[in-house]
C-alpha positions as CSV (number, residue, x, y, z in Angstrom):
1,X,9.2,-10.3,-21.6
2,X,11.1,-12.3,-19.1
3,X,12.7,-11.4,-15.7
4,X,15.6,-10.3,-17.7
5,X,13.8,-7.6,-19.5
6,X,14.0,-10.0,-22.6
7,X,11.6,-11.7,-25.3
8,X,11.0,-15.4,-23.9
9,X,12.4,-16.9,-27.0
10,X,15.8,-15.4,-26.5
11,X,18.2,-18.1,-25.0
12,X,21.8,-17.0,-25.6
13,X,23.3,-13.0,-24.6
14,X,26.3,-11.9,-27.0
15,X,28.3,-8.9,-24.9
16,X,30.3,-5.9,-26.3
17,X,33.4,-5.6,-23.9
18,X,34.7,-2.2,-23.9
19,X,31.2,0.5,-22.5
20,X,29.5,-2.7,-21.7
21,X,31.1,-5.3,-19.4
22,X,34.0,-2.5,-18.8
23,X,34.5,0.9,-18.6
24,X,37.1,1.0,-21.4
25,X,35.7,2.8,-23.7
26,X,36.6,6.1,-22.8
27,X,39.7,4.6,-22.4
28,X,39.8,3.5,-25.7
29,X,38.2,7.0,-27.1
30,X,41.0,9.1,-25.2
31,X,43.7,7.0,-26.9
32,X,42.4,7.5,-30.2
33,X,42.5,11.3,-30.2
34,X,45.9,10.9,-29.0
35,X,46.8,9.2,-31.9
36,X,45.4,10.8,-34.3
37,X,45.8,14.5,-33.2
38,X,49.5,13.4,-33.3
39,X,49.5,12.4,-37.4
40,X,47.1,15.0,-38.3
41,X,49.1,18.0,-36.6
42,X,52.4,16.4,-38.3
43,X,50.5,15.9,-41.5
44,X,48.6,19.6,-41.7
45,X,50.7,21.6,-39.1
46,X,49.1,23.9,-36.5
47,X,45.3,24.5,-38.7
48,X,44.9,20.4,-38.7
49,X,41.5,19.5,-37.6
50,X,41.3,17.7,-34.6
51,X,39.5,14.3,-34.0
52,X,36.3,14.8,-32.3
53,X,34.1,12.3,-30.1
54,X,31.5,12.5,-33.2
55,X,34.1,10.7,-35.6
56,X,35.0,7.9,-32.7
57,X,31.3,7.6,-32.7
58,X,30.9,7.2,-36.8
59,X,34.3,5.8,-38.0
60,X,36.0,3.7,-35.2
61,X,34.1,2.8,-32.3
62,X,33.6,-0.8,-31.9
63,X,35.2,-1.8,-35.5
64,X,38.7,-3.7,-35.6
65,X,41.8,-1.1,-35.1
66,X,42.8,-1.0,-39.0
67,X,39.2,-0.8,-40.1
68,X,39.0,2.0,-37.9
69,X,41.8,3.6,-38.9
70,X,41.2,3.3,-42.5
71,X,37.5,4.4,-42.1
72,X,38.4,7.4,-40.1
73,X,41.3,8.5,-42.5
74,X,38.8,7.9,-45.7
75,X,36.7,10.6,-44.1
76,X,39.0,13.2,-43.9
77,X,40.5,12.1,-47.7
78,X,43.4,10.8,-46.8
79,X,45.2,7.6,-48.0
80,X,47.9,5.4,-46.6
81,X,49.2,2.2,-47.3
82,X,48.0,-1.0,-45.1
83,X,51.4,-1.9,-44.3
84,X,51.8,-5.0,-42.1
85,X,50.5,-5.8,-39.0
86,X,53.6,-5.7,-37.6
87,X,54.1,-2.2,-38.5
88,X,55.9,-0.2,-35.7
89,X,53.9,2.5,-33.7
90,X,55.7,5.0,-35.6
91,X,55.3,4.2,-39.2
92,X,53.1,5.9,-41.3
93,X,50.6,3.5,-42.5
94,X,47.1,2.0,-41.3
95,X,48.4,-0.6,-39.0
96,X,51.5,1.5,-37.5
97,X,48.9,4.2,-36.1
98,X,46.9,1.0,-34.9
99,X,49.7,0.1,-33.2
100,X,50.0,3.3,-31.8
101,X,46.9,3.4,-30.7
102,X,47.2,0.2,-29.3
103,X,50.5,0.8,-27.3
104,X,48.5,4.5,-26.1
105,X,45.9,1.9,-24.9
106,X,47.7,-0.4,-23.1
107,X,49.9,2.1,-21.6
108,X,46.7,4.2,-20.1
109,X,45.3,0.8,-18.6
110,X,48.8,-0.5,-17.0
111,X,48.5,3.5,-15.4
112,X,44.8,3.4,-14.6
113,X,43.5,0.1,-14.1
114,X,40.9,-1.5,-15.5
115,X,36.7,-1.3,-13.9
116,X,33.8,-2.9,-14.7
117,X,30.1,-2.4,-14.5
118,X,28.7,-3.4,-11.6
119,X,24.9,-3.5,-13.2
120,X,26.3,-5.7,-15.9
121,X,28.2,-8.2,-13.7
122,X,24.7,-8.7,-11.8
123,X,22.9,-9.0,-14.9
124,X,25.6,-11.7,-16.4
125,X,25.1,-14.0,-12.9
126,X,21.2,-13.4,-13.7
127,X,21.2,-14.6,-17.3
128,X,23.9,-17.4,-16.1
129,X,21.5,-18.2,-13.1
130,X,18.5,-18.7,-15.5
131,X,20.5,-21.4,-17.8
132,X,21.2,-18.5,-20.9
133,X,24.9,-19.3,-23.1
134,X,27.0,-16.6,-23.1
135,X,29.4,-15.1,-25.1
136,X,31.8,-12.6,-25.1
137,X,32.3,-10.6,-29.0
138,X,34.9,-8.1,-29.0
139,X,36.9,-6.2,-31.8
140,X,39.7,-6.0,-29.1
141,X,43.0,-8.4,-29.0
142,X,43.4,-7.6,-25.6
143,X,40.0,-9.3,-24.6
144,X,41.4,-12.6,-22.6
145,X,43.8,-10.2,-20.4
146,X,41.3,-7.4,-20.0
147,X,38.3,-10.1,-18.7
148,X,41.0,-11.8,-16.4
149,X,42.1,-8.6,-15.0
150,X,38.3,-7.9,-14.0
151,X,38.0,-11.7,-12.9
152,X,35.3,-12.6,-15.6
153,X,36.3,-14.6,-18.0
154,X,34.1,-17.6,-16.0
155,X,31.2,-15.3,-17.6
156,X,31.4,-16.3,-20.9
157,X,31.1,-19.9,-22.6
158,X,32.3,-18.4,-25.4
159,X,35.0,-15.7,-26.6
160,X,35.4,-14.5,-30.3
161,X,37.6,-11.5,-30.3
162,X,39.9,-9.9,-32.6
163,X,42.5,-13.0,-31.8
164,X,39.7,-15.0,-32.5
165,X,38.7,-13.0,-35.5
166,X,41.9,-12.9,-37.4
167,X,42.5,-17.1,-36.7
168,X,38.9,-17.5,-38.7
169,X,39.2,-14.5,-41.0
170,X,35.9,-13.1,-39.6
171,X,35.2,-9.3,-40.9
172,X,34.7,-7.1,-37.6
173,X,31.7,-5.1,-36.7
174,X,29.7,-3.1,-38.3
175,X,29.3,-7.1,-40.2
176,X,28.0,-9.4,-38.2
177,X,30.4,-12.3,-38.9
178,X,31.9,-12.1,-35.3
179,X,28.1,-12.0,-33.4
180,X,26.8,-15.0,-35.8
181,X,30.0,-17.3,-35.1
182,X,29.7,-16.5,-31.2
183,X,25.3,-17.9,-31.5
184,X,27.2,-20.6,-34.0
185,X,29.3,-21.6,-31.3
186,X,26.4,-21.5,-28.9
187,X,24.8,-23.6,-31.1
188,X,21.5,-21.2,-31.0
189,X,20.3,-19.4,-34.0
190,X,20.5,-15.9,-34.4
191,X,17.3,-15.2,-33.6
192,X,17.4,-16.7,-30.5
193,X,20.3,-14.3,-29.3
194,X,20.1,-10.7,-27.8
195,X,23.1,-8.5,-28.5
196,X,24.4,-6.4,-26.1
197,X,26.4,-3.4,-27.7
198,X,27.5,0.6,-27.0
199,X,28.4,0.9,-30.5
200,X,27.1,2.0,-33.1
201,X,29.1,-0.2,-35.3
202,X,27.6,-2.7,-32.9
203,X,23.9,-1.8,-33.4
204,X,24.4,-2.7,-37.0
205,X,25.6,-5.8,-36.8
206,X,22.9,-6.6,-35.0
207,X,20.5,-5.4,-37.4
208,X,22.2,-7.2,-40.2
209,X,22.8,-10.2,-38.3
210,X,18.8,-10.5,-38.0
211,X,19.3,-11.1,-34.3
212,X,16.5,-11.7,-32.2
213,X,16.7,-8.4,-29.6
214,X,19.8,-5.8,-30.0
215,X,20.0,-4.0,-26.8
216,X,21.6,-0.4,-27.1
217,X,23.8,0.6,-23.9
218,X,23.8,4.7,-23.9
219,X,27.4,5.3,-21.9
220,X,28.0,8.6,-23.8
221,X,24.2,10.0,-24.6
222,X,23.4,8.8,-28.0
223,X,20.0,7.1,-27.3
224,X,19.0,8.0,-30.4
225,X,21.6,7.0,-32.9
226,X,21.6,3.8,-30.9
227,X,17.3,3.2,-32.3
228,X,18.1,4.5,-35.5
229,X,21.1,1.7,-35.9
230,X,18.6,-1.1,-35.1
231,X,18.3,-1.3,-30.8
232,X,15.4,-2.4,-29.9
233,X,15.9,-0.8,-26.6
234,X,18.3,1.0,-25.5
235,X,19.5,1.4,-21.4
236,X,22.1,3.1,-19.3
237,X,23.2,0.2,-17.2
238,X,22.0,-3.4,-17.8
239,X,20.5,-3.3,-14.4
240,X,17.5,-2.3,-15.7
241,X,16.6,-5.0,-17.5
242,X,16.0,-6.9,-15.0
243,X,16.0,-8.3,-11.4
244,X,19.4,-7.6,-10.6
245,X,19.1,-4.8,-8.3
C-alpha cells in the first residue's frame, strides 16, 4: 500500500460529492423525507407510512433524482407516470416530486450553507501532491455550484455529474457508466482507479465497474452494508488513509 492508504497500481481517485467531499448528505436525506412524507400522507391520509433512513439507504441514496424516486415508490407498490423533466414541484409524477425534492434541497442549502470535510480536502491536496487524476462523479445537477461554493472545483480534473450525465445519456449509479467515463476521461483504466463513495448505490458501481479499490466512507454507521456492496475498506473520514493529518 502507498502513503495514501492505496494499492501502488492505483493512479486516478473518482470522488462521491454529497457524505464524501461535503457534508450534504444529510442535507439531501432530510429533504427527501420532506418530500415524500408530504405525497404519502396526501396519498394514504393520517396511517401513511413514513419514509425511514433505511429506504434512503436502499432506494435513493446516491442514484439520479427520478431513479430514486421511481425506485423508492416501486417499493412501497406505487406507480406514477415519468412526466417530464420539467414537471413542476407540485405535479404528481416521478420528476415533479424530484423537483420537489430538488427545490426542498436547494432551499435548505441557501438557509444553511454548505461544509466540507476537512479530512477529505487534505487527502485530495495529498493525492494531487503525489501526481494522481481526479475526478469528481456525482448523481447531483447541482455539482459545479455546490464545489464552487466550497472553493474546490480546482480539485478535480474531471467532473461527470448529472448535467454531465444527461448530455451523454450515462445511466446513474448503482451502474457504473458515470465512474467508467470519469477513468475514460482520465485516460486510466478501471483498474487503475479507486472509488471513493458513501453510498450504497455507490459501492456497487464500483463492484460492477471492476475498479481497482472501492473505498467505503461510513458517515451514518453502515460499515457493514458498505463490505457487503463491494468496499474494499471502508473509513470514517479519508484522513485515515493516509498522511494527511
Amino acid at each position: 500500500m502507498t502513503q495514501l492508504g492505496l494499492p501502488e497500481d492505483i493512479h486516478a481517485c473518482l470522488f462521491d460529492l454529497d457524505g464524501v467531499v461535503t457534508k450534504t448528505a444529510v442535507v439531501h436525506a432530510a429533504a427527501w423525507k420532506e418530500m415524500f412524507d408530504a405525497f404519502l400522507r396526501e396519498r394514504d391520509g393520517a396511517e401513511h407510512r413514513p419514509f425511514e433512513a433505511a429506504d434512503y439507504d436502499e432506494y435513493v441514496d446516491g442514484r439520479p433524482r427520478a431513479d430514486g424516486v421511481r425506485t423508492f415508490l416501486a417499493s412501497r407498490g406505487i406507480d406514477l407516470p415519468d412526466g417530464d423533466p420539467d414537471d413542476p414541484p407540485g405535479a404528481e409524477t416521478v420528476h415533479g416530486l424530484g423537483n420537489r425534492k430538488n427545490e426542498l434541497v436547494l432551499e435548505k442549502i441557501r438557509t444553511d450553507g454548505v461544509e466540507a470535510y476537512d479530512g477529505t480536502l487534505r487527502y485530495l491536496e495529498a493525492v494531487r501532491a503525489h501526481g494522481f487524476g481526479t475526478a469528481i462523479v456525482s448523481s447531483s445537477a447541482n455539482c459545479r455550484d455546490v464545489l464552487r461554493s466550497i472553493g474546490a472545483e480546482h480539485f478535480f480534473d474531471v467532473r461527470i455529474d448529472g448535467v454531465v450525465a444527461a448530455e451523454r445519456k450515462l445511466p446513474g449509479k448503482p451502474h457504473p457508466d458515470t465512474f467508467l467515463a470519469a477513468a475514460e476521461d482520465l485516460g486510466v483504466a478501471p483498474s487503475a482507479a479507486a472509488v471513493f463513495e458513501d453510498a450504497l448505490a455507490g459501492m456497487d458501481a464500483g463492484r460492477a465497474g471492476r475498479f481497482g479499490y472501492v473505498v467505503g466512507v461510513d458517515r451514518v454507521g453502515q460499515t457493514d452494508a458498505l463490505y457487503r456492496h463491494g468496499a474494499d475498506v471502508v473509513v470514517k473520514d479519508l484522513a485515515e488513509l493516509g498522511e494527511t493529518e
